[in-house]
C-alpha positions in Angstrom: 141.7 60.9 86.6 144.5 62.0 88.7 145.3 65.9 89.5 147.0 67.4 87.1 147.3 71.2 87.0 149.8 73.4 84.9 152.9 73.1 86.8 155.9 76.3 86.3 159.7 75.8 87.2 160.0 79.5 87.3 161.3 80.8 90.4 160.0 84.9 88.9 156.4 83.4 89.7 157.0 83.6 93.1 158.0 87.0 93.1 154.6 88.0 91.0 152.7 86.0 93.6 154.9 87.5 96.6 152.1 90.6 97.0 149.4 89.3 99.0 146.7 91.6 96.6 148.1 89.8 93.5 147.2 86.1 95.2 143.4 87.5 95.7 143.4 88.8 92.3 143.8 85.8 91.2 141.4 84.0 93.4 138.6 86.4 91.9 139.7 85.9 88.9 139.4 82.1 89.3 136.0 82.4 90.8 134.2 85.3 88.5 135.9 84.7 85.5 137.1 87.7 82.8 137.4 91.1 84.5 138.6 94.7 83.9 140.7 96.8 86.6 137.5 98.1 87.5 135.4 95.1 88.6 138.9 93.6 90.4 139.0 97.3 91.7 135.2 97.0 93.2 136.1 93.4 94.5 139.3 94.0 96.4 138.1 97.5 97.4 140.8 99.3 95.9 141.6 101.2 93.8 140.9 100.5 90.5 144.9 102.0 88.9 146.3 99.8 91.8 144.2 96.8 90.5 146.0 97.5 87.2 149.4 97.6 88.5 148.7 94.0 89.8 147.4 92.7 86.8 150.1 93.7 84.5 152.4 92.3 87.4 150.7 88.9 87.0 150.8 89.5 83.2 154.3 89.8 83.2 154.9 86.5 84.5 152.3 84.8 82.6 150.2 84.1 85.2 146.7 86.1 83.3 146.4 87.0 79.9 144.4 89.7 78.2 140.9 88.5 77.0 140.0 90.4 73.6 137.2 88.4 73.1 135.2 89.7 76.7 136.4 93.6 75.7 133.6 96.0 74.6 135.9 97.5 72.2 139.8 97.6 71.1 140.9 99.9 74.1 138.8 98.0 77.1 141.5 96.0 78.8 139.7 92.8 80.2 142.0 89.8 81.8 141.7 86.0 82.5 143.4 83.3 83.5 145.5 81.4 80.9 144.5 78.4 82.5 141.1 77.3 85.1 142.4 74.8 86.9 145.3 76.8 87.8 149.3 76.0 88.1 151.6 73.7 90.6 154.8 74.6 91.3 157.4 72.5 90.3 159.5 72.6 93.8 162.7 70.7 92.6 162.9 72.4 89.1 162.6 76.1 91.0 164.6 74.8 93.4 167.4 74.2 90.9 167.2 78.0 89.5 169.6 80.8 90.5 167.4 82.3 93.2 165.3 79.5 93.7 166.0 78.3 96.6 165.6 81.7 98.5 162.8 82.4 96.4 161.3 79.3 97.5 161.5 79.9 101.1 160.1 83.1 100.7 157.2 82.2 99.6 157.1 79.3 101.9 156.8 81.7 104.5 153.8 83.9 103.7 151.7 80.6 102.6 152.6 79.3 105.8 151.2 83.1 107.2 148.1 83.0 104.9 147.3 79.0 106.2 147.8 80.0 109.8 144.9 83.1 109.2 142.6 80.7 107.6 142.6 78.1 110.5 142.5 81.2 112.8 139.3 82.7 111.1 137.3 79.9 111.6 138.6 79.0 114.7 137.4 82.2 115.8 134.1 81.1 115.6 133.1 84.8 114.5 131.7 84.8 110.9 129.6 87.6 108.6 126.5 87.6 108.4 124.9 85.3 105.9 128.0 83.1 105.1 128.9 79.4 105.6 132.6 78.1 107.4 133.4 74.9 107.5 137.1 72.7 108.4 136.9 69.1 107.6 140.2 67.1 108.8 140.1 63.9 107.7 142.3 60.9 108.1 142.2 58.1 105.1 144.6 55.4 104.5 145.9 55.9 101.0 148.6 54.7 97.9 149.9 57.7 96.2 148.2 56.7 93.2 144.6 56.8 95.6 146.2 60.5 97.0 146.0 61.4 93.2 143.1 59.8 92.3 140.8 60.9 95.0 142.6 64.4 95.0 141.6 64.4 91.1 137.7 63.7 92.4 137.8 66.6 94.5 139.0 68.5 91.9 136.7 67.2 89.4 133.8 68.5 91.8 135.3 71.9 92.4 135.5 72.5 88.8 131.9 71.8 88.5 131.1 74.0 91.1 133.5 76.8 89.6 131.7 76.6 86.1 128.2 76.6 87.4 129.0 79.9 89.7 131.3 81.8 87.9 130.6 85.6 87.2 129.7 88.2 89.3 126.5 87.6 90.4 125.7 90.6 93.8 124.2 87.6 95.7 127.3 85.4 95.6 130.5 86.4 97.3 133.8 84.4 96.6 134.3 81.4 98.9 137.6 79.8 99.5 138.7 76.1 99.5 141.6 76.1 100.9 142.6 72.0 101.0 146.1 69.9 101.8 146.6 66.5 101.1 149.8 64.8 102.6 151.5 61.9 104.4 149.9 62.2 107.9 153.2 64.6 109.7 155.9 62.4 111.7 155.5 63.7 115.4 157.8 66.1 116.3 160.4 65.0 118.9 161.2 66.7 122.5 164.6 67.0 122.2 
């Protein structure tokens, strides 16, 4: 099965995803399931009014949803994600948008910043206590359709995962897989 998330054309996503807090929010999110301002408060450590401002952000744009059905009563506000296997964006669609392009290379720009701390944190071989870091880089010789199909595996095994350790259990913390699958980069010439 190959790898198929939600994909949006919409170059406004960028600008709901263009707060670093909002990105985490919905990492969490992903990873615990339904939560209130409160518990995304208590995860991020912030505030639990600025948690709100960030989900209605993200509701705005369509990226969460309210979810009645994990509310205590009418007035609890509790929030999910529309979809669990997330959203691609559609590069040449956005692209194609008034504002897409700069949009775009905004947002090029801080996942290029957030990828560049990632490598850096495990390269600097410095980790918590009680927690697990890994980076596999891994050259295979593949057909686009393999790329898909074995990207679609690896997707297949993180959604297991997901559903077998989501919530907010106080002995589990929220673990990131960051992964890229590409052509193997043309070298850069000298001149």
């Amino acid at each position: 099965m190959a790898y198929q998330p939600k994909r949006t054309h919409d170059p406004r996503v960028l600008r709901a995803l263009a707060h670093p807090t909002r990105g985490r929010i919905l990492d969490e999110l992903g990873a615990s399931g339904p939560m209130r301002a409160a518990d995304v408060g208590e995860a991020l450590g912030i505030p639990a009014n600025q948690a709100s401002f960030h989900l209605r952000q993200l509701a705005k744009y369509g990226l969460i949803e309210p979810a009645p059905e994990a509310a205590r009563d009418r007035r609890d506000r509790v929030w999910r994600l529309p979809n669990e296997r997330g959203f691609s964006l559609d590069v040449e669609d956005i692209s194609a948008e008034p504002g897409g392009k700069a949009a775009l290379s905004a947002f090029q720009r801080t996942q290029a910043a957030w990828a560049h701390r990632l490598v850096d944190q495990v390269f600097a071989f410095t980790k918590q206590k009680d927690t697990f870091q890994a980076i596999i880089d891994q050259p295979l010789k593949l057909t686009k359709d393999e790329a898909a199909d074995f990207i679609g595996e690896v997707d297949e095994v993180l959604a297991r995962w997901s559903e077998r350790t989501r919530g907010r259990a106080p002995e589990r913390r929220t673990y990131l897989f960051y992964s890229i699958v590409q052509p193997y980069p043309e070298a850069e010439s000298d001149s």
